[in-house]
N, C-alpha and C positions, 0 to 999 in steps of 0.2 A: 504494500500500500504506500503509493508514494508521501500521501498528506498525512502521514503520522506523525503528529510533532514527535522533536528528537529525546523528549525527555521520555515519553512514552515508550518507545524503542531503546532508548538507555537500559531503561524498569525490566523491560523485555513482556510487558502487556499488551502487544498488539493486538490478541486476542481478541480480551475484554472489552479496549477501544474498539473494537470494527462491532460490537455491538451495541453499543450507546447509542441514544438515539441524536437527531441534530441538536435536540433542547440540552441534553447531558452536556455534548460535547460543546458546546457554549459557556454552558455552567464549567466545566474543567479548565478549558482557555485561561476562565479568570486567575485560577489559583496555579498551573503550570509552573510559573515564574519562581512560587514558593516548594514546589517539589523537589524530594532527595529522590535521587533514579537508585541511587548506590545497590538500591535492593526491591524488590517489591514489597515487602513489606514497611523498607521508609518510603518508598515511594504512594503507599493507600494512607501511613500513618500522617505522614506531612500533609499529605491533603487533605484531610479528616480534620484535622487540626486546623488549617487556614479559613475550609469552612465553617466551623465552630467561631472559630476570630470573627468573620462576617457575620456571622448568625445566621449562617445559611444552613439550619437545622436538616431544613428539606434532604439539600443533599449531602449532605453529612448523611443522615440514613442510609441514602442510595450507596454510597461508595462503602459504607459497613456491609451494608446487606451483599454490596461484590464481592468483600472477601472471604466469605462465609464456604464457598468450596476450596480456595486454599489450602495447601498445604501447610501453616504456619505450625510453630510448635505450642506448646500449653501457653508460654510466657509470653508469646508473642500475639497468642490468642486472649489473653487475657487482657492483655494492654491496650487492645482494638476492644475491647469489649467494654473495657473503662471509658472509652469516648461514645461507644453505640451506648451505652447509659444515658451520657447528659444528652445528649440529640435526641432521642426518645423521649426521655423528660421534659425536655424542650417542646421538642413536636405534640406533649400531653399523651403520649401513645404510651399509660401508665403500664398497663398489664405486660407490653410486650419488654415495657426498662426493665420493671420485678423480675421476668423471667429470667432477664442476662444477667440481672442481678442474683439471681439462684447457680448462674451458672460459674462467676465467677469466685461464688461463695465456695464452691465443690473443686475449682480451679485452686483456691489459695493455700491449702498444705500441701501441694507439690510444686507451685513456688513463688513464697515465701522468700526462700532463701534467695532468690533471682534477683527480688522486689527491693528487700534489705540491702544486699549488696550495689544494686545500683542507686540506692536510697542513705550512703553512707555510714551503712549497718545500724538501721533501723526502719520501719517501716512509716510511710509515709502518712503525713497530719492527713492529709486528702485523700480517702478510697472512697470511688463511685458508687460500687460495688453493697458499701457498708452504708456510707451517708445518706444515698437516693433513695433507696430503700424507704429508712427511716422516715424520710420527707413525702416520699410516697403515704404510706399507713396510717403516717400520723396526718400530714398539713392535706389528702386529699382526702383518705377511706376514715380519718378518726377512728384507727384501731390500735388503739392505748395500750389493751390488753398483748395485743401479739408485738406491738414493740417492746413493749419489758420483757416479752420471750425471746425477743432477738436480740435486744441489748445482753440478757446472760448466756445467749448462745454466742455471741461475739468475746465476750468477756472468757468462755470456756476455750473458744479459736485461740488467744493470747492478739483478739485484733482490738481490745482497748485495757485499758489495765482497771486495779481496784476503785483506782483515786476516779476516772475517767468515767467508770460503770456510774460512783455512786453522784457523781457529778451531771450525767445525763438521766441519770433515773430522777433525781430531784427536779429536774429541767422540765422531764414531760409531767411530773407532777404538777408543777407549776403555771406547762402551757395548759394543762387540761385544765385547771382552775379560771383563766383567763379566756380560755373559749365558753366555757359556761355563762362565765357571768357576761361575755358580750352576747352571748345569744346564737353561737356561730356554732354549730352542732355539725352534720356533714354536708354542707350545700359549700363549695366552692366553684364559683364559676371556670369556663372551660379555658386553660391554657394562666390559670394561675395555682403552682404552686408553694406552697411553703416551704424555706430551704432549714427544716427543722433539723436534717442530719449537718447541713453545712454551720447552721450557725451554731452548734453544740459541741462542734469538732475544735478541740486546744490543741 
């Protein structure tokens, strides 16, 4: 295909380009410029990322949803999975973030050790995985009850520690107190989230 940009052909995706449709391949143009080719896997994660920058949710989706037959390995599937979370969340397409979020809860004891070491042996303040969840249950479905079961299933993971469990269990004690008395029970309008896992994360 002569009109493959070269970054494409760098990636060695020709592929998947020759199936985009002309609207994708407009939307891609945009963010090229900020494309790693080094690999395909930086070459979906860079662009993943530039669209998230834009807040172009939409296709952020689409280009998760390409990597999906991939060859990548766990950690590399994880870390694509960490951004298919906030574009989901973004997008309001709650049930299908929860799901990736179940997936890469099942992903993180085998690696953990990945995440830390590229985390400068420690795991990092910010996992999608853990937080959106949260922000999910609590700020859309108001289920109080199954976050205090996931905050001590998290806390049994070693993905937040004593000080932090008892610290976000006081927290939803507290929003649940402050949803009552405004009257805000489960009705949140479509495409607003509460970021109740991001703001609770020290």
């Amino acid at each position: 295909m002569a009109d493959v940009p070269q970054k494409v052909a760098e990636a060695g995706v020709q592929d998947w380009y020759a199936g985009l449709s002309d609207t994708d391949r407009v939307k891609l143009n945009r963010y090229l410029d900020k494309a790693d080719a080094s690999s395909v896997f930086d070459f979906f994660m860079s662009l993943i990322k530039a669209a998230e920058a834009d807040e172009n949710y939409r296709f952020g989706v689409t280009l998760c949803i390409a990597t999906s037959s991939l060859p990548f390995d766990a950690y590399q599937r994880f870390l694509v999975n960490e951004e298919f979370i906030d574009v989901l969340t973004e997008r309001s397409l709650y049930d299908d973030a929860k799901n990736v979020c179940e997936i890469n809860l099942s992903l993180f004891p085998q690696i953990r050790a990945d995440l830390e070491r590229d985390n400068g042996g420690r795991l990092p303040e910010r996992l999608a995985f853990r937080n959106r969840y949260i922000d999910i249950i609590v700020g859309v479905e108001s289920q109080y009850e199954k976050a205090y079961e996931m905050l001590d299933r998290y806390h049994e993971m070693g993905l937040i520690d004593d000080d932090d469990l008892q610290y976000r269990r006081n927290s939803l004690k507290v929003h649940r107190m402050q949803r009552a008395f405004d009257g805000i029970y489960t009705y949140r309008p479509k495409g607003e989230t509460e970021s109740f896992g991001n703001r609770y994360t020290r």
